[in-house]
C-alpha positions, -999 to 999 in steps of 0.1 A, spaced: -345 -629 -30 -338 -659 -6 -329 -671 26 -293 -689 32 -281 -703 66 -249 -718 79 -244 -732 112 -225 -749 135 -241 -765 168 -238 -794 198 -246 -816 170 -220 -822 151 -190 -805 168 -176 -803 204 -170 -775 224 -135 -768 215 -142 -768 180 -177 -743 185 -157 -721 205 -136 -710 174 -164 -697 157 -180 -677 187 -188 -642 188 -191 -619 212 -215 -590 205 -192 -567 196 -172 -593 170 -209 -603 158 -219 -566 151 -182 -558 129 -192 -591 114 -224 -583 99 -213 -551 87 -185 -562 68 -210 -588 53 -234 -569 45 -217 -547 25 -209 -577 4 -231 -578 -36 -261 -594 -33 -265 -594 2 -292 -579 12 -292 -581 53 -279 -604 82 -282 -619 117 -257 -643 136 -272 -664 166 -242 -669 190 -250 -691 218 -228 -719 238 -241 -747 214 -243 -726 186 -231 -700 161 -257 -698 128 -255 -671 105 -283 -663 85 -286 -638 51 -310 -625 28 -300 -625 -6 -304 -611 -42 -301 -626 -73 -261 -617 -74 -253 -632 -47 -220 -654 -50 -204 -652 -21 -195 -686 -1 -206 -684 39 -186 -710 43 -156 -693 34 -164 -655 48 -173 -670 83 -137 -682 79 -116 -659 69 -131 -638 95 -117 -661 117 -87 -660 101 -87 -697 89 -80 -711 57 -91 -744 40 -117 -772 45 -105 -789 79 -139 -773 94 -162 -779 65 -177 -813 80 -187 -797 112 -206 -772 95 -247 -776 77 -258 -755 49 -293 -748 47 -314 -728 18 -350 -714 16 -375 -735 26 -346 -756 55 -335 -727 65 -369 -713 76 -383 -746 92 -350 -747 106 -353 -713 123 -388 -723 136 -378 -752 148 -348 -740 167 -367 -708 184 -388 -733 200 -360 -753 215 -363 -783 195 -330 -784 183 -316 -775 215 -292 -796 237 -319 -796 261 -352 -801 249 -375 -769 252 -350 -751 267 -362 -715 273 -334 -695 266 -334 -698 233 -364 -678 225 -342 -645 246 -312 -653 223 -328 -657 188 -347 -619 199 -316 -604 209 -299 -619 178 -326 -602 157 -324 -567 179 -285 -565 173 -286 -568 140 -313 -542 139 -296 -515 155 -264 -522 136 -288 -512 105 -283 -553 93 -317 -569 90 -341 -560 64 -376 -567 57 -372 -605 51 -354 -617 82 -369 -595 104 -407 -606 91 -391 -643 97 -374 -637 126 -402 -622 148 -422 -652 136 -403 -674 146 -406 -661 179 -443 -656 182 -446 -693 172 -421 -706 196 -441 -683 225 -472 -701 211 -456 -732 217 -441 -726 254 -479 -718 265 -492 -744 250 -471 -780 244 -462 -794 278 -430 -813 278 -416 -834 305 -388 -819 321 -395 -786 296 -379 -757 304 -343 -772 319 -312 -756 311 -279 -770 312 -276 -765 344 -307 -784 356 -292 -811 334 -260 -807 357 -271 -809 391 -299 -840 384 -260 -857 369 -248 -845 405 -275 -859 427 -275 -894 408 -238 -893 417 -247 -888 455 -236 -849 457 -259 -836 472 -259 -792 472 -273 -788 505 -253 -765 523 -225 -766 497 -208 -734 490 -212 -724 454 -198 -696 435 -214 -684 404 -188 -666 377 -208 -644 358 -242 -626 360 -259 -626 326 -286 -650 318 -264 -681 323 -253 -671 356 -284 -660 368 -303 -688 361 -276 -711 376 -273 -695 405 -310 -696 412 -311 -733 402 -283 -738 429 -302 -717 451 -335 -735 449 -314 -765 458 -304 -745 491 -270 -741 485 -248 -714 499 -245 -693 464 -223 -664 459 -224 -646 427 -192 -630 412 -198 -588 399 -178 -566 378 -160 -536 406 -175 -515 384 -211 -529 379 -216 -538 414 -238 -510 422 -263 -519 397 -260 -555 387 -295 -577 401 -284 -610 410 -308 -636 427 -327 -631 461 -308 -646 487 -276 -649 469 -241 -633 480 -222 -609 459 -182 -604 458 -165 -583 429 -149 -607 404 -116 -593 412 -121 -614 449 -130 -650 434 -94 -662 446 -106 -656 479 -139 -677 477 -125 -704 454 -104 -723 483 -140 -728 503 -160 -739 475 -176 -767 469 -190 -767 435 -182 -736 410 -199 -726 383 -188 -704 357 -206 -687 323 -196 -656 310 -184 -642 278 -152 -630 286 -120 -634 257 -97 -650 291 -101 -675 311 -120 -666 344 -103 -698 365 -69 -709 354 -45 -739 370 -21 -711 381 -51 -695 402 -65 -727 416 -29 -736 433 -28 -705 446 -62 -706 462 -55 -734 488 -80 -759 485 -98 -771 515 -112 -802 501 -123 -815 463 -145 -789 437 -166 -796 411 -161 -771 382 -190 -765 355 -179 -745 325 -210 -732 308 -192 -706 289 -180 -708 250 -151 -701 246 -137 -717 276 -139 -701 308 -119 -727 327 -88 -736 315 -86 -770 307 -52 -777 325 -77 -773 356 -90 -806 348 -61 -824 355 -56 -812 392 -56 -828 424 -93 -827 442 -107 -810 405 -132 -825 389 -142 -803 358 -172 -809 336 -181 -785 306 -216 -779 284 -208 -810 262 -207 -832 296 -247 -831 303 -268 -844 274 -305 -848 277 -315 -881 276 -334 -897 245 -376 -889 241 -399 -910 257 -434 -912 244 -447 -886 262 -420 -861 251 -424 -876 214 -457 -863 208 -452 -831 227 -425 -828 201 -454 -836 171 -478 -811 189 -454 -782 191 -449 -795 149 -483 -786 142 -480 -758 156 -449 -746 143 -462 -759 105 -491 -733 108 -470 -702 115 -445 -715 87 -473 -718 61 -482 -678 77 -449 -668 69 -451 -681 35 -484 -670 31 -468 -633 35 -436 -641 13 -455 -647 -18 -475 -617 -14 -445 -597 -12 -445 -590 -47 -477 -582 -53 -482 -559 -25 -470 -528 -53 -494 -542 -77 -520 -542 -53 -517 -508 -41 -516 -492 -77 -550 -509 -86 -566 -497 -51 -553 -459 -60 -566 -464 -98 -602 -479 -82 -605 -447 -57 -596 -424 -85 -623 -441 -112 -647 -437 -81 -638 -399 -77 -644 -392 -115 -678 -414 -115 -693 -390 -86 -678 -361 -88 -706 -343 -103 -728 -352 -70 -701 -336 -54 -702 -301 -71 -740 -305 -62 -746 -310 -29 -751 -278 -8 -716 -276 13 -690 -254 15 -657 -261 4 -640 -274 39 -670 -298 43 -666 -309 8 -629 -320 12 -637 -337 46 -663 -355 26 -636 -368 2 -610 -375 20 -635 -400 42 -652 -417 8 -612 -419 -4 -606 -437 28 -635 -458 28 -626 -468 -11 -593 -476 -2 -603 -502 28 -624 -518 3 -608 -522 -26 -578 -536 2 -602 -565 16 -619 -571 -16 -583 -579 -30 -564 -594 2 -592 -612 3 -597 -630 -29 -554 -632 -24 -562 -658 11 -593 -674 -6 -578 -682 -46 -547 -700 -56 -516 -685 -65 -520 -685 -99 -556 -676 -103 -551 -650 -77 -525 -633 -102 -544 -638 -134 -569 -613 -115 -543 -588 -111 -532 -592 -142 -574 -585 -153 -575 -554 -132 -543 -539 -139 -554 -544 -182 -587 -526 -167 -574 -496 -153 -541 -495 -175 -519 -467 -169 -542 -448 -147 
């Protein structure tokens, strides 16, 4: 069994060239069925964010399948052109990788938070879609809980921004300032939520856009505005700044819908969305001035920022060595469980005769067992998973090897 991982991220290829490899949650789920019914593969999980798509699979010893080239014919393109924008990782890079990454330390913006949310709901799609097994989800949820233990305790300057943070600090050092602006928000999942409250703390006037049919029931930020997204024409002739970030197939601003809106003076357009959201023809309009998620890039570590990075490294290293520390056991865990069944028979057979002795009746008698089988059971399991943390790999199995010639086919 291993661990194989493809990617493509903010790193080595631009927006336009990400978004052909996106998926939305419904593409991701037909995905990983169709791959895991592949030989050899045992389960799967694709991470789909704006700066990323990563797909990672557990595999058996069959396995001969390129990622490379199933990520693109599902995509329905053929040769090498994207190959270069692409990193393979295997085993032991794949996991630090993972690690590394749920932590936001691969991240566009350094210690981003919304990463952890997207590498859990990467991990819960797959698992209701019946894609995961045992391997990535162990690895997965670890990943997590050391990027948690991170966030609590590795202080980074300027942690926790998003994209948007990025954006409006870019703004400000240009001289906009988003007092008072109007602002419209496109889109109300996390993205869109968390701009529209970073516009609001900046006491803008911030309208979110809702599905007609959601409208009822969507939570936007306290003190935002709603409208239905059918009614953004309306609003986008008064805007100031608009920001949009949803998943939607189609454009949610195009040139044709701009011209028609009637500007009253120049907007500043942030697409935060992958694929597109704002057609890029926009761009080229009078009074327009369109920026997307490759426009806003963090600026380089300072010292302080350096050795938050090495402390959340440490941290990161420990859970990592946990993970492998449950890996190799894997395979033992069956050995293991035969010689504590064989040890709490041996001990049923050695006292069994104080048993036919002692003055109870039959129900007490089987309660009696069933308690000294328990209690030989949790035993014989520290006695072994100890000596497993405290010995060496090899000696560790050597022992098993003793025991299991001990009891032999008990």
């Amino acid at each position: 069994m291993g661990i194989f991982m493809i990617g493509i991220d903010h790193s080595r290829a631009a927006v336009d060239i990400r978004s052909v490899f996106a998926f939305t949650k419904k593409n991701a789920a037909e995905f990983m069925h169709r791959l895991k019914a592949e030989k050899g593969v045992a389960g799967c999980v694709v991470l789909s964010t704006c700066n990323r798509t990563e797909l990672y699979v557990s595999i058996r010893e069959e396995y001969s399948i390129s990622l490379y080239d199933f990520l693109c014919r599902e995509k329905g393109i053929s040769g090498e052109k994207f190959r270069e924008y692409f990193t393979e990782r295997k085993d032991t890079a794949a996991v630090e990788h993972l690690f590394y990454l749920s932590s936001g330390l691969k991240s566009q913006i350094l210690a981003e938070d919304q990463i952890i949310t997207q590498v859990k709901d990467a991990l819960a799609l797959a698992r209701e879609e019946y894609c995961t097994d045992g391997l990535l989800e162990v690895l997965f949820r670890m990943a997590v809980t050391a990027a948690k233990r991170v966030k609590s305790e590795v202080t980074f300057s300027r942690g926790n921004s998003s994209v948007i943070d990025y954006a409006i600090r870019f703004l400000e050092g240009q001289g906009f300032s988003l007092e008072g602006k109007t602002c419209m928000v496109i889109g109300n999942g996390e993205m869109g939520r968390v701009a529209a409250l970073a516009l609001k703390e900046k006491n803008a006037d911030v309208t979110v856009t809702v599905r007609q049919y959601k409208s009822g029931v969507v939570k936007i930020p306290e003190g935002c505005k709603r409208i239905n997204y059918g009614e953004r024409a309306e609003l986008l002739g008064k805007c100031d700044l608009v920001v949009s970030a949803t998943s939607s197939p189609n454009h949610t601003i195009t040139k044709e819908l701009v011209e028609k809106a009637g500007l009253l003076g120049p907007v500043v357009m942030i697409d935060l969305a992958v694929p597109r959201d704002i057609e890029q023809e926009v761009g080229i309009l009078d009074r327009i001035t369109l920026y997307d998620m490759d426009s806003f890039q963090a600026p380089s570590l300072s010292v302080q920022m350096a050795e938050s990075f090495g402390q959340a490294g440490a941290i990161l290293e420990k859970y990592i060595d946990e993970f492998y520390g449950w890996l190799s056991g894997r395979d033992v865990i069956t050995e293991i469980q035969k010689i504590k069944s064989c040890a709490v028979n041996d001990l049923n057979v050695r006292i069994e005769k104080i048993y036919k002795k002692a003055p109870l009746g039959e129900e007490d008698s089987n309660l009696l067992l069933e308690a000294v089988d328990a209690a030989a059971a949790k035993v014989v399991n520290k006695m072994l998973f100890g000596l497993k943390e405290s010995l060496d790999q090899e000696t560790f199995r050597a022992c098993l090897q003793a025991l299991e010639g001990l009891y032999g086919e008990c």
